[in-house]
N, C-alpha and C positions, 0 to 999 in steps of 0.2 A: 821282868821286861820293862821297858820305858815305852809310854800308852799316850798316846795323844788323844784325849776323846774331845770330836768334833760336837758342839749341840748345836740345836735348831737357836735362829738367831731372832726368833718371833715373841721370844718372852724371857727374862731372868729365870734363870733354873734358879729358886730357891721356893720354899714352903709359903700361901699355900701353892702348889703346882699347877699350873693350868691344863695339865691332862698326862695320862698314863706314861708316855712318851719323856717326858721331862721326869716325875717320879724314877722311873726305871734307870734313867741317867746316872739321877743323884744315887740312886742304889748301886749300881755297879760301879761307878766311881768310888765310893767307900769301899764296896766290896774288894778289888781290886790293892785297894790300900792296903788294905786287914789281911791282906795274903801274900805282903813283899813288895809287889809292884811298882812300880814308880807312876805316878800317872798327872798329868796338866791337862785342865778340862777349859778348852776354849768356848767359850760363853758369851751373851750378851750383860753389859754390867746391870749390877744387882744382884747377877747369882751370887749364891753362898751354899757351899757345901760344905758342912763340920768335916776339918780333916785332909780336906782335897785341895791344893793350889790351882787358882783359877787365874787365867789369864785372861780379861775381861775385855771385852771388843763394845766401842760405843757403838751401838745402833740409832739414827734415827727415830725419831716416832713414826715416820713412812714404812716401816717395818714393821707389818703386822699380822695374827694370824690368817690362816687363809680360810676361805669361806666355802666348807663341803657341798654348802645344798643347794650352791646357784653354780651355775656352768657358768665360766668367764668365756666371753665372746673372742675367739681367734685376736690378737692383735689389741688386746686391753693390759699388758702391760706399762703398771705407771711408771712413778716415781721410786715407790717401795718395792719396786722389781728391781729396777735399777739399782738403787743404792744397796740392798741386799745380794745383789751378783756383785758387787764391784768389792763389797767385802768380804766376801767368798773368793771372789780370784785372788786381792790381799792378802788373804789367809793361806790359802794353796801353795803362792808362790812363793810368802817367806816359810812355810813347812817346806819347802821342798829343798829349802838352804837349809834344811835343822838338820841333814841326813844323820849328824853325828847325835844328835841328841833323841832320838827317838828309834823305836824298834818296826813299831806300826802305828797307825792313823785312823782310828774307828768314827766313823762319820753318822750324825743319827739326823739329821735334818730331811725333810723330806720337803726340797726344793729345786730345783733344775736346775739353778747356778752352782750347787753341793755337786752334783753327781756331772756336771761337764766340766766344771775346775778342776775336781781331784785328780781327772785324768792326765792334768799336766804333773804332776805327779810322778816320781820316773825310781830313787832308791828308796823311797819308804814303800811300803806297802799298804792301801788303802784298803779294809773294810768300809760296808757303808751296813748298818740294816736299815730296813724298811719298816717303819711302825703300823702304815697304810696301806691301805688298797689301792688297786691298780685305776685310780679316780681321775687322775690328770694324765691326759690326752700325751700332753707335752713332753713331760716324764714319762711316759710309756716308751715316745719314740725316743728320748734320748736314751733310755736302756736300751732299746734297740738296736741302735748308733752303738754304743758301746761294746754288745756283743759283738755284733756283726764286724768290730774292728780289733777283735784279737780278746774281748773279754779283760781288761786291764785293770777292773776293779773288783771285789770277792763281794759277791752279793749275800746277805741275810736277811731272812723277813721271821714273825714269828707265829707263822701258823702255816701248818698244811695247805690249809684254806687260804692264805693265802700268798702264796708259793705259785698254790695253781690261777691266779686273778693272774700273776704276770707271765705265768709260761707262754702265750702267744709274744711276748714283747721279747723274751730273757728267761732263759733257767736261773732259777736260784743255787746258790752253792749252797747253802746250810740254813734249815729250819732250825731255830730254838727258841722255847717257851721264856716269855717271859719268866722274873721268881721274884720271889717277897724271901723278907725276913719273917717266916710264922712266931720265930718267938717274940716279937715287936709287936705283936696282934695282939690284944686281949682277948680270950677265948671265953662265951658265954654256955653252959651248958642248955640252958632254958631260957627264954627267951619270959621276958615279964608279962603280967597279966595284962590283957588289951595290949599287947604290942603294935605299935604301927607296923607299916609296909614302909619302906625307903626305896627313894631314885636317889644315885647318884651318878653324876657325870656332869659334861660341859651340857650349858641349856643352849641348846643349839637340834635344830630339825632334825637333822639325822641321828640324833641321841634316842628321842624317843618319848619325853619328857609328857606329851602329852597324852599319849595312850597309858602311860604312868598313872598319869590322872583318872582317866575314866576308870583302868584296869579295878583300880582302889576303889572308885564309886560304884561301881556294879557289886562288888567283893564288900560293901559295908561299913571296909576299915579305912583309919585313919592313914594320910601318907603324907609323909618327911621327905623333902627338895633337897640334894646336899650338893652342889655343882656352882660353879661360878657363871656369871652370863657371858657367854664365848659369843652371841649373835642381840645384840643388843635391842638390834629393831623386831626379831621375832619373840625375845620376851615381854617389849611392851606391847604386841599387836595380838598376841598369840596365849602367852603364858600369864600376865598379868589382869587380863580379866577373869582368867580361870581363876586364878586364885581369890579373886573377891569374890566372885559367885562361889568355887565351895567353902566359903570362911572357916570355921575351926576344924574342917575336914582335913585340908591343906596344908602345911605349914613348910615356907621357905625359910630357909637353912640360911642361904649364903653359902660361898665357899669358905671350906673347913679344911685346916691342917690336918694332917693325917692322923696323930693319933687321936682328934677329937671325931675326925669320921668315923675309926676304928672301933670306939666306945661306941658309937652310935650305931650301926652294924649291929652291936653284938648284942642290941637293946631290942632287935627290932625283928619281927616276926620271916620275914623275907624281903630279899631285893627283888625288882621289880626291874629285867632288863630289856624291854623291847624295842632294839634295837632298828629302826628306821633304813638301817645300811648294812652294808656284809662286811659285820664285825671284826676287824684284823685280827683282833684276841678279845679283849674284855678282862681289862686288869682289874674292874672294879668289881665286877663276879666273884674273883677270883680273893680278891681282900676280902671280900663278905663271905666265901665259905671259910678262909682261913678263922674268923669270927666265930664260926659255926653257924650262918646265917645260909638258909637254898635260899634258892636264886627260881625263881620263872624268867626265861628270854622266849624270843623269836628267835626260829631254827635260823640261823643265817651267819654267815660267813664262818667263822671257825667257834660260834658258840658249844657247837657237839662238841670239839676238841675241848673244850674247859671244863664244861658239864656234864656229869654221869646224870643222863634222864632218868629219873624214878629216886636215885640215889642219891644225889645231892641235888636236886631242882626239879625244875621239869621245862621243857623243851613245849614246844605250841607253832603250828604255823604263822608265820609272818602274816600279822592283821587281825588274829583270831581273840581279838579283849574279851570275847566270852567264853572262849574254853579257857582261858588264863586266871580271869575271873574265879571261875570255878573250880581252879587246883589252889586256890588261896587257903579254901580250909585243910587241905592235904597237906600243906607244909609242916604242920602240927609232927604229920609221922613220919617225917624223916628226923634220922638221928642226926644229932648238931657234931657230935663227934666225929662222925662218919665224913660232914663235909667239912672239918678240919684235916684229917689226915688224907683224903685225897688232896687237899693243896698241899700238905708237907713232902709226898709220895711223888709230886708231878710237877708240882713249879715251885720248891724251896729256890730260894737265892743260889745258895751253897752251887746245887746244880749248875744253875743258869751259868754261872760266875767259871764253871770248870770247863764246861762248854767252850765260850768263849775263848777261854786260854789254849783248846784245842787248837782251836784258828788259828789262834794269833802265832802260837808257835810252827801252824801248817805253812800259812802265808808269810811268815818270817825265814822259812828254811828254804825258800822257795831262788 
């Protein structure tokens, strides 16, 4: 098939990635290649993806990520609203002249100018998934808007959990798991003597970063930061005193290319996911079992769906740093093996990738 994939227009899709979302792009992009496909991945420039022809759209610096843990006030629409809808309707309207050049339009942006432009949209057929929760107000009613006007776009999100965040706003058409390449993982049997504990993700409030912190200091062991600063003024208000008060307890990482995360995963005694917000999936769990690394999270949002509690992690109410705490030394007895083939079992790429082509050929015959 010939694949238009839309990306989110908030950061160059290229290594290191600034969150699960962009990874999983550049995955299925290749994927897709490696299996016939034809595919142009419209991007902000900078991306680069080995293999994939990209069509690169300048963005602005007014263009930037959005910020999960403060509500935007009704009507605080800047500049980088603006100029990011206006390249969005750009983008829409000449796809809608490519009719001869494309099969379908899979859209992964989760912004409100992405899901009301597409719908001028009229012979290609528009997928969109959802990487996010049902967070923004605005987005909620325009899926709203959309169903309630014939449903003219094929919805996907990637978790049960959350499918059901937007069933008040929109049914979803199709759940599907994110996937990884496992064989791209380096896989550690045994994890090293003193292993540390590892966070990985955006430093940003709703990640979770700081109960990371304590979780580690109750529990004795050392912990590894691997995440980029997504919120700049809460790592220096928030995160960067921490780290001077716990000195060699601590150690920030910086953001890391994937397979030097990878190596580092597989070093490291557990991840350490407790999650601030209701989880859309948790790719970064999900790289650290294929690692052979459990995971501790906070029950929430679709972390059950990723994690076998007892078997590959363990699960803990939302807030709970001392029962977490206290499943640190249980990690010891879980088999590392065990939480490798559940990600081969459950979210391999391979999967993900045939899923998708499901659609595309559902929404194509259409």
């Amino acid at each position: 098939m010939r694949i238009a994939l839309v990306a989110p227009l908030v950061s160059a899709i290229a290594q290191p990635y600034l969150g699960g979302a962009q990874a999983l792009l550049a995955d299925l992009a290749q994927g897709l290649r490696r299996r016939g496909h034809t595919v142009i991945l419209f991007a902000r420039s900078g991306s680069s993806v080995p293999g994939v022809f990209i069509e690169q759209i300048d963005v602005p610096e007014s263009v930037r990520p959005a910020d999960f843990s403060r509500a935007q006030p009704e009507g605080s629409a800047g500049a980088g609203f603006f100029a990011q809808a206006n390249l969005f309707l750009a983008l829409f309207l000449s796809l809608r002249q490519r009719v001869h050049e494309f099969d379908v339009i899979h859209a992964h942006a989760f912004d409100w100018p992405a899901f009301a432009c597409s719908a001028l949209v009229r012979d290609i057929p528009v997928v969109h998934t959802l990487h996010l929760p049902a967070i923004s107000p605005e987005i909620n009613a325009a899926l709203r808007v959309l169903h309630e006007q014939g449903h003219p776009v094929t919805l996907v999100t990637v978790s049960h959990a959350c499918a059901r965040a937007y069933a008040a706003y929109t049914p979803m058409d199709y759940v599907i798991y994110n996937g990884l390449d496992v064989d791209a993982i380096p896989f550690s049997p045994e994890p090293l003597a003193e292993a540390p504990l590892l966070f990985a993700g955006r430093i940003a409030p709703e990640k979770g970063v700081e109960a990371a912190i304590e979780i580690a200091a109750r529990a004795g062991c050392r912990l590894l930061i691997a995440g980029g600063i997504y919120d700049r003024r809460y790592f220096d208000e928030r995160i960067a005193p921490g780290l001077q008060a716990a000195g060699e307890r601590v150690t920030y990482l910086g953001q890391l290319e994937r397979p030097a995360l990878w190596n580092i995963m597989g070093q490291s005694l557990g991840l350490l996911f407790p999650s601030e917000w209701d989880e859309p999936f948790g790719l970064a769990a999900v790289e650290a079992m294929a690692a052979g690394t459990p995971v501790i999270a906070y029950r929430r949002g679709a972390v059950a769906e990723v994690i076998s509690d007892g078997e590959t992690g363990f699960l803990v109410a939302p807030g709970d740093i001392a029962q977490a705490a206290a499943l640190v030394d249980d990690l010891h007895d879980i088999p590392r093996a065990r939480c490798r083939a559940h990600v081969a079992a459950r979210f391999a790429l391979d999967r993900m990738i045939a899923a998708y082509e499901e659609v595309y050929g559902a929404v194509a015959a259409v």
